[in-house]
N, C-alpha and C positions, 0 to 999 in steps of 0.2 A: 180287293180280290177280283171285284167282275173286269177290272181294267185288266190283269193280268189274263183273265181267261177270252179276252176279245182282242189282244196282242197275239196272243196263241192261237185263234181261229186266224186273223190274218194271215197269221205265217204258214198256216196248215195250207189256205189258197194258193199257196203258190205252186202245190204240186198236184193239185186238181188236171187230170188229165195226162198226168205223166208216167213214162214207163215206172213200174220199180221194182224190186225185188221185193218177194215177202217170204222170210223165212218162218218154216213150219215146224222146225226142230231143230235146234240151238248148239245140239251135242253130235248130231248126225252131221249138220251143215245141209240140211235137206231144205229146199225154198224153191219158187219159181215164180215168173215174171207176171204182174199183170196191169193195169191201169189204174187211177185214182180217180174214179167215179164221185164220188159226194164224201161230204163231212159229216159224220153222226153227231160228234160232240169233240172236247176237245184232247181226247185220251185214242180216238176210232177214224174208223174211212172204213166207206165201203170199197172195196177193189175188185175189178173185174176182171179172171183169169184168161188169157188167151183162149180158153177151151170154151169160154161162157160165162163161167159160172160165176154169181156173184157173193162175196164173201165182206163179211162184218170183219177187220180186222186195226190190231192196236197197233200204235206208229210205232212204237218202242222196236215193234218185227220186220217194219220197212226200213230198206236199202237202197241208195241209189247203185244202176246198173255199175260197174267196175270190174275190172281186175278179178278179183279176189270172185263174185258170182259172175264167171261168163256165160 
């Protein structure tokens, strides 16, 4: 089990500092773009919105920029 959850922080490094989508409502399609500041744990990041603001959020809601959120 700890091997899987230190494979999973590895891979979470890889987008530390990258643009992303985070959607905020799932049914609306409502999200907006902001950075990947730090790792909480291996379910979280905190992300920093263009406006500031810094936000606890679960990866499950992150998207890479695309198409589909321009």
């Amino acid at each position: 089990m700890k091997r899987q959850n230190s494979v999973k922080l590895n891979i979470l490094k890889r987008i530390l500092g990258r643009k992303m989508v985070v959607i905020t409502d799932h049914i609306k399609n409502e999200y907006y773009y902001g950075s990947v500041e730090s790792i909480v744990d291996e379910n979280n990041v905190n992300v920093k919105s263009f406006n500031g603001e810094n936000k606890k959020v679960s990866i499950f809601d992150l998207r890479s920029p695309s198409v589909e959120y321009p």
